[in-house]
C-alpha positions as CSV (number, residue, x, y, z in Angstrom):
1,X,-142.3,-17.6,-20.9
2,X,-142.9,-14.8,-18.1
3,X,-140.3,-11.9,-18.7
4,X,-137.9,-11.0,-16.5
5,X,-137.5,-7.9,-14.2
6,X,-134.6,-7.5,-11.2
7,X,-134.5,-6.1,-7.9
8,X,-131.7,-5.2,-6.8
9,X,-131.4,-3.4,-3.1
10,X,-127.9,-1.9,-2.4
11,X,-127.2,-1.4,1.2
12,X,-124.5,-2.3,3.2
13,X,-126.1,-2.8,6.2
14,X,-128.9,-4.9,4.5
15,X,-126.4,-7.2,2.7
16,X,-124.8,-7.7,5.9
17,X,-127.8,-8.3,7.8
18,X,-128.1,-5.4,10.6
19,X,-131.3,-4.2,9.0
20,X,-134.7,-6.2,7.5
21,X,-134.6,-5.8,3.5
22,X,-137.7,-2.9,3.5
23,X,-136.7,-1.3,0.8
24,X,-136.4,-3.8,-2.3
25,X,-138.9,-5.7,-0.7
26,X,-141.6,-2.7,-0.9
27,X,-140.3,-1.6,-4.9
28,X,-141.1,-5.9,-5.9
29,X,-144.7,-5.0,-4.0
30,X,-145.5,-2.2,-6.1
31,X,-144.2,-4.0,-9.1
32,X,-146.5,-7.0,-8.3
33,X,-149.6,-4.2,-7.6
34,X,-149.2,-2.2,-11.0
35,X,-148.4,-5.0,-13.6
36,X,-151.2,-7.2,-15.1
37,X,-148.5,-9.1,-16.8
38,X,-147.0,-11.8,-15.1
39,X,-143.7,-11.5,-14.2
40,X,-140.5,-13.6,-13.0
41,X,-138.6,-11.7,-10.0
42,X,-134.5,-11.7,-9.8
43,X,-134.1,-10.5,-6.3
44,X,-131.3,-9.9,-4.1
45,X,-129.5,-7.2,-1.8
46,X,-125.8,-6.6,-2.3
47,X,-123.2,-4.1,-0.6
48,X,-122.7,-0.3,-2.1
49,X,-120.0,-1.6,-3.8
50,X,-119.5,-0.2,-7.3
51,X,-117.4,-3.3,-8.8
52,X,-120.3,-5.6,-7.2
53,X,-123.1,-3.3,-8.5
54,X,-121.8,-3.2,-12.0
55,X,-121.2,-6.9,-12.3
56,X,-124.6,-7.7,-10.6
57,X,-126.3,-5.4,-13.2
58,X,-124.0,-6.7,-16.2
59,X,-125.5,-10.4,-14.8
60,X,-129.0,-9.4,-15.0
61,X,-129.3,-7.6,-18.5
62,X,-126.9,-9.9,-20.1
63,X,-127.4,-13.8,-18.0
64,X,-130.1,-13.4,-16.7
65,X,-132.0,-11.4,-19.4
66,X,-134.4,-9.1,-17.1
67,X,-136.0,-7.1,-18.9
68,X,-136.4,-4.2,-16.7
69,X,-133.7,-3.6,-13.5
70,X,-134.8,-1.5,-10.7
71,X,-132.3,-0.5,-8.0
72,X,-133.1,0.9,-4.7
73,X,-130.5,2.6,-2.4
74,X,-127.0,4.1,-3.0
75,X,-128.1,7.6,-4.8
76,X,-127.7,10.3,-2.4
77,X,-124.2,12.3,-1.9
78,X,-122.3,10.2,1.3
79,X,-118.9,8.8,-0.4
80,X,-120.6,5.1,-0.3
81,X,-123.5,6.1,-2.9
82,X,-122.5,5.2,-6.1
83,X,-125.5,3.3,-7.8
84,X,-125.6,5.8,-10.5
85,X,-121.7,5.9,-11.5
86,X,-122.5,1.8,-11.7
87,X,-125.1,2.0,-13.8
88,X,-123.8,4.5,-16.2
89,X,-120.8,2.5,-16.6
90,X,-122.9,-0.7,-17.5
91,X,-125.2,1.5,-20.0
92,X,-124.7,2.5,-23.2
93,X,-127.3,5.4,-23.4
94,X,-128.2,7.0,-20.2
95,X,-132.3,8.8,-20.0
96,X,-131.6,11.6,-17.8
97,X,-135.3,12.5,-18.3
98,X,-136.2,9.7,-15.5
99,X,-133.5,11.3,-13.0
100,X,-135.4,14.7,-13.7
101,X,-138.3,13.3,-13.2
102,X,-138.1,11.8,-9.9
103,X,-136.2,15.1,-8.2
104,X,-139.2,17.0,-9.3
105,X,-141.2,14.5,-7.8
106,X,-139.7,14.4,-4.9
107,X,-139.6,18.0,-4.3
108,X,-143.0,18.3,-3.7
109,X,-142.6,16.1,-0.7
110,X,-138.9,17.1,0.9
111,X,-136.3,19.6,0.1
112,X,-133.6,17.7,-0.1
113,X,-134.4,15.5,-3.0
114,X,-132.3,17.8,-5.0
115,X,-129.4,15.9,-3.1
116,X,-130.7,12.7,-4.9
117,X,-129.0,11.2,-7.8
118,X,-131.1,9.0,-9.3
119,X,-130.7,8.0,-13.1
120,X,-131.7,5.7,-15.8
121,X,-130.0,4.2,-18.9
122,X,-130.4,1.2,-21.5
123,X,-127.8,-1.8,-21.1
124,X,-128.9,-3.9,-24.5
125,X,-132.3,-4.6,-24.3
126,X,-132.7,-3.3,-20.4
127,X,-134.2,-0.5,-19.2
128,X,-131.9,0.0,-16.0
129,X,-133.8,2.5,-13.0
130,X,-132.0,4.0,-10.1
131,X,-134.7,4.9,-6.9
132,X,-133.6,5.8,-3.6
133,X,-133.6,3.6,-0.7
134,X,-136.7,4.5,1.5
135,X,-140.0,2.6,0.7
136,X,-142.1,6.3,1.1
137,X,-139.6,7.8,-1.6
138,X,-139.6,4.4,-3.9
139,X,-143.5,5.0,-4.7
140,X,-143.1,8.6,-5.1
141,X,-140.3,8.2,-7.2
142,X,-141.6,5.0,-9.3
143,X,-144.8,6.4,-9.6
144,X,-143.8,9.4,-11.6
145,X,-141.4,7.6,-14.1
146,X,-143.4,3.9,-14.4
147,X,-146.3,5.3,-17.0
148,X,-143.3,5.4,-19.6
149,X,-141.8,2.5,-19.0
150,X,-143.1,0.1,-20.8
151,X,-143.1,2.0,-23.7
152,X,-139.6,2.1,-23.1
153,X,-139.2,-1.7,-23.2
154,X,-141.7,-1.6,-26.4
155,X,-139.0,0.6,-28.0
156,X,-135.8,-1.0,-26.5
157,X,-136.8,-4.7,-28.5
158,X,-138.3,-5.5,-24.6
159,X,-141.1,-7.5,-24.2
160,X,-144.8,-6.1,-24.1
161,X,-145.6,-5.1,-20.2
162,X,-149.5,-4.6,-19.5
163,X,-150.2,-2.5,-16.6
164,X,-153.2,-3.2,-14.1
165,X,-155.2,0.1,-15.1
166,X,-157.4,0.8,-12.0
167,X,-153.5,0.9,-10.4
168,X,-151.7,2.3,-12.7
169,X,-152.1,3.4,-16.2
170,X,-148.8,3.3,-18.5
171,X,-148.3,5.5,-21.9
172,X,-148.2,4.3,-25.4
173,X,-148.5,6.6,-28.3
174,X,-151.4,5.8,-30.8
């Protein structure tokens, strides 16, 4: 049984069909590049709405037992941005480390990434990651952070991810 991994693209204007789904569309791309292991996709676009977002996540760790959750969108400062206080709520640990990470990251390209508020955090056995919503900034951002993650999942009671090496090579201590 392939394992599971979620994609979910919060945007109101997405949800609601004004704009083309670019963003979660390009972050299932790159997972699809990078892993070597085959995967199962839970895809779908839903409003910055922080009841929604929580019970959307809640419904992938714990119904539809994805693995990994990857979140694009909803991160920066405007009072509709509230993927991160979702996602902590759902999580019982929070890995500030990926947050860090991905500011630093994205400060070598733009100036205001500091405004960005992206996070990470463990809801059972998922490893839960907050990107912002522009396809340029998702690969910066997932690029950084994805070496360690599945190690992550390897220490979380996750299932064992492969990466495709030539693509991108992921960390696990000896």
């Amino acid at each position: 049984m392939s394992p599971k991994i979620g994609v979910l693209n919060i945007s109101d204007r997405a949800s609601a069909g004004v704009y083309e789904d670019t963003p979660g569309q390009a972050c299932l791309a790159l997972l699809r590049e990078w892993l070597a292991t085959a995967f199962e996709a839970d895809y779908k676009v839903i409003p910055d709405d922080r009841g929604v977002i929580e019970a959307e996540l809640r419904r992938l760790a714990d119904e539809a037992g994805c693995c990994l959750v990857v979140t694009t969108g909803g991160t920066g400062p405007s009072p509709r941005d509230v993927t991160p206080e979702a996602t902590a709520a759902v999580c019982g640990k929070l890995l500030p480390g990926f947050g860090e990470l991905m500011r630093a990251a994205s400060l070598r390209f733009v100036p205001t990434a500091i405004l960005s508020r992206q996070t990470a955090g463990i809801r059972g056995r998922t490893l839960i990651v907050n990107l912002p919503g522009r396809p340029k900034a998702i690969r910066e951002n997932l690029e950084a952070v994805f070496p360690a993650i599945p190690y992550c999942l390897d220490l979380i009671g996750g299932p064992r991810l492969e990466t495709n090496p030539e693509v991108m090579k992921s960390f696990r201590p000896k």
